[in-house]
VEXGU-423450 format. One record per residue (C-alpha): x, y, z. Coordinates in Angstrom, 1 decimal, m for minus. Layout:
+--------+--------+--------+
|      X |      Y |      Z |
+--------+--------+--------+
|      X |      Y |      Z |
...
+--------+--------+--------+
END
This chain:
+--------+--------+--------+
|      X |      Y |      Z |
+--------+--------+--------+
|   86.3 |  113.5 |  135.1 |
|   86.9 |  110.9 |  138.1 |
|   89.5 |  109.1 |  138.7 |
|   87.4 |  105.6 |  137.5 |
|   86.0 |  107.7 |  134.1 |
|   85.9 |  104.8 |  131.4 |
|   87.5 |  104.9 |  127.8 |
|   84.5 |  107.4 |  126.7 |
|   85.9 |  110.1 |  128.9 |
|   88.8 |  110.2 |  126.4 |
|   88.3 |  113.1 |  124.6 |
|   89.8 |  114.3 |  120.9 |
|   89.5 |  116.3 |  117.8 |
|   89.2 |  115.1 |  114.5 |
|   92.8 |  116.7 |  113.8 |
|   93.8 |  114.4 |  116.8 |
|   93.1 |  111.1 |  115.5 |
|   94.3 |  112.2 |  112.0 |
|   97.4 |  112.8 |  113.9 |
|   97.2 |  109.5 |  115.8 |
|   96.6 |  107.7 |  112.3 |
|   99.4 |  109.3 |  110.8 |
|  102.2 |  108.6 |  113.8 |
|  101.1 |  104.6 |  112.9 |
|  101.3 |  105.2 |  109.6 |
|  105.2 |  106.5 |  109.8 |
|  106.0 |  105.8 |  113.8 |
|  110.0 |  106.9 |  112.6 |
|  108.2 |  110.5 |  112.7 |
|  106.7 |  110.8 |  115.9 |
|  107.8 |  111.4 |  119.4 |
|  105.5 |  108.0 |  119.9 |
|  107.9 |  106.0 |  118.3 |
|  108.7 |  103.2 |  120.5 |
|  105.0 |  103.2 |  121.9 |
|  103.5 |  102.8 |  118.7 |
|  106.3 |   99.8 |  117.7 |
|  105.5 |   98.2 |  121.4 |
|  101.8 |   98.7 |  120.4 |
|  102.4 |   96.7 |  117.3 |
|  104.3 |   93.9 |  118.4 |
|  102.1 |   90.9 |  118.1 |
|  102.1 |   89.6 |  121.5 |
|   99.0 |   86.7 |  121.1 |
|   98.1 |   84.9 |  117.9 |
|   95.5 |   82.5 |  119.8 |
|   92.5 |   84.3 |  119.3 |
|   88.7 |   82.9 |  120.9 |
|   87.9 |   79.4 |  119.9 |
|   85.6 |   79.4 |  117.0 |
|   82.8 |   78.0 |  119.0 |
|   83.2 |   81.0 |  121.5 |
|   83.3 |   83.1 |  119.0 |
|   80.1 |   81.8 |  116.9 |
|   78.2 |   81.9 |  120.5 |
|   79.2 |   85.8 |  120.4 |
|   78.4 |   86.0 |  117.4 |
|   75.0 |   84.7 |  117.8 |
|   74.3 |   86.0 |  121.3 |
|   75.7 |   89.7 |  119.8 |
|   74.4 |   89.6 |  116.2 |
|   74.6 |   93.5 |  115.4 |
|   77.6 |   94.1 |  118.0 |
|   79.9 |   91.9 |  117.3 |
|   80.0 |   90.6 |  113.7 |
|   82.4 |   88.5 |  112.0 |
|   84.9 |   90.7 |  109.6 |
|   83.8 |   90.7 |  106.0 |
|   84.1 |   87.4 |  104.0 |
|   87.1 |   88.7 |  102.0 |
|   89.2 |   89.2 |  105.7 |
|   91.0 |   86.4 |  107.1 |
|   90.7 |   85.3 |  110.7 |
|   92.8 |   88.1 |  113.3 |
|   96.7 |   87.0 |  112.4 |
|   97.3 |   88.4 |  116.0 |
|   96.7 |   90.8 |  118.9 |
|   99.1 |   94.0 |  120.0 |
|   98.6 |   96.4 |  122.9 |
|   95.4 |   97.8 |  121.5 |
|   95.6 |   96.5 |  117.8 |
|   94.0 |   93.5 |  116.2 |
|   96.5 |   92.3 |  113.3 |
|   94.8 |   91.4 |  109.9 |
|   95.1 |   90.1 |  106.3 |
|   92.9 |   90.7 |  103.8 |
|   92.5 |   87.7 |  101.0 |
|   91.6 |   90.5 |   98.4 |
|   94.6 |   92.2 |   99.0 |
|   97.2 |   90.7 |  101.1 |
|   97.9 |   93.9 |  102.6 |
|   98.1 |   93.3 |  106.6 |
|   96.7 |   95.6 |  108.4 |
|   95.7 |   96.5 |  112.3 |
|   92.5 |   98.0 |  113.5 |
|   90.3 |   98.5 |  116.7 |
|   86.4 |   99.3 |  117.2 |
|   84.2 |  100.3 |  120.0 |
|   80.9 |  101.1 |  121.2 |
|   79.5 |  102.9 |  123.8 |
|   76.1 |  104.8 |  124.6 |
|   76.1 |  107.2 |  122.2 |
|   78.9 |  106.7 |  120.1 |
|   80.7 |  104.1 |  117.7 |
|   84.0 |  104.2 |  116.5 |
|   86.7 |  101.9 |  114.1 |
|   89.9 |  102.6 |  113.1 |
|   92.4 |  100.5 |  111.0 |
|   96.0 |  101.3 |  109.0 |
|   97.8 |   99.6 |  106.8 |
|  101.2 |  100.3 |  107.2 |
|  102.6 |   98.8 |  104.4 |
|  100.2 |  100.6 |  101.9 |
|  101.0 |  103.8 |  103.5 |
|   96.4 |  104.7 |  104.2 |
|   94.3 |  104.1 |  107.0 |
|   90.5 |  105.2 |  107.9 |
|   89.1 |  106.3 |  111.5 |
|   85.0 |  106.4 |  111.6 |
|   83.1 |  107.3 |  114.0 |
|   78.9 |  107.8 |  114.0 |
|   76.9 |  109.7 |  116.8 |
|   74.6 |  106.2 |  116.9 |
|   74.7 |  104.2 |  120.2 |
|   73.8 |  100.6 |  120.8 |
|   70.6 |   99.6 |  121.7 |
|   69.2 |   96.2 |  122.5 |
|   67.1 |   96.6 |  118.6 |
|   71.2 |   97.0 |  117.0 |
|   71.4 |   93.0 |  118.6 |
|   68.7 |   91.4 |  116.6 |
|   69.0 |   94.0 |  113.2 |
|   71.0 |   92.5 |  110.5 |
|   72.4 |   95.8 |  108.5 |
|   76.1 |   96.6 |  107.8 |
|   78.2 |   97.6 |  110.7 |
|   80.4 |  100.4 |  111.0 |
|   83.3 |   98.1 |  110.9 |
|   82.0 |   96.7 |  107.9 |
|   82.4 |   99.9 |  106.3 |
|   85.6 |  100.6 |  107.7 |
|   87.0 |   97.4 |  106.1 |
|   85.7 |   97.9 |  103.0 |
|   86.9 |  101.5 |  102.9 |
|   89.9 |  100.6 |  103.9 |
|   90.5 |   97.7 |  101.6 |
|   89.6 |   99.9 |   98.7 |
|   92.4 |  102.6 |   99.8 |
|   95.2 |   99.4 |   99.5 |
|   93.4 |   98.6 |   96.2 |
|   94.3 |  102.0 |   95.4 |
|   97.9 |  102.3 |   96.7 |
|   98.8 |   99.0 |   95.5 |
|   98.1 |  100.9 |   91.4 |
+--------+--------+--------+
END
């Protein structure tokens, strides 16, 4: 690995990112304590303007999708972490995605629920993914991880 090697020469186990997920769930317990409470201090809450964000929208139609119609617009941004609200829930909640040849990845946590969701699929992006309209892995991820605060919040 050089010393330019982009974010897909980061390399880790499943048991990693469960481990990862769980020091955000309960940051008190990890070693990564005050990294993960700088991570999560909302430092921007003005996001793209809509009209930038429609042209991305439209420009990247199966790359970068609006959230799900029962998400609210990002609340904010951390180092890392998009902040978020659910309407169905009102559970906030942080997440982050990517893409990359090869491989697609989204995770989100809900701290105050106490769950969170990492996904990851061996699919890349390929100039068909911009024009197909099917459900994105981050579509799934929110969903899953809105039913999981349905859950904790019975």
């Amino acid at each position: 690995m050089g010393s330019l090697a982009g974010a897909g020469a980061l390399h880790a186990s499943t048991s990693d990112l469960l481990a990862f997920m769980a020091a955000h769930l309960r940051p008190e317990t990890s070693v990564l304590r005050e990294a993960i409470e700088l991570a999560l201090e909302v430092r921007a809450t003005e996001m793209a303007t809509p009209s930038t964000y429609e042209r991305l929208v439209v420009r990247f139609a199966g790359l970068f999708r609006k959230p799900p119609p029962e998400l609210a617009q990002p609340a904010g941004i951390g180092l890392g972490w998009i902040a978020m609200t659910p309407a169905a829930t009102a559970t906030p909640f942080w997440f982050h995605n990517g893409a990359t040849t090869g491989s697609r990845s989204f995770a989100a946590f809900a701290p105050s629920a106490g769950v969170g969701v990492v996904a990851l699929i061996n699919q890349g992006v390929s100039e068909w993914d911009l024009f197909r309209s099917r459900p994105s892995l981050d579509e799934a991820g929110f969903a899953i991880l809105a039913e999981l605060c349905r859950e904790a919040s019975t």
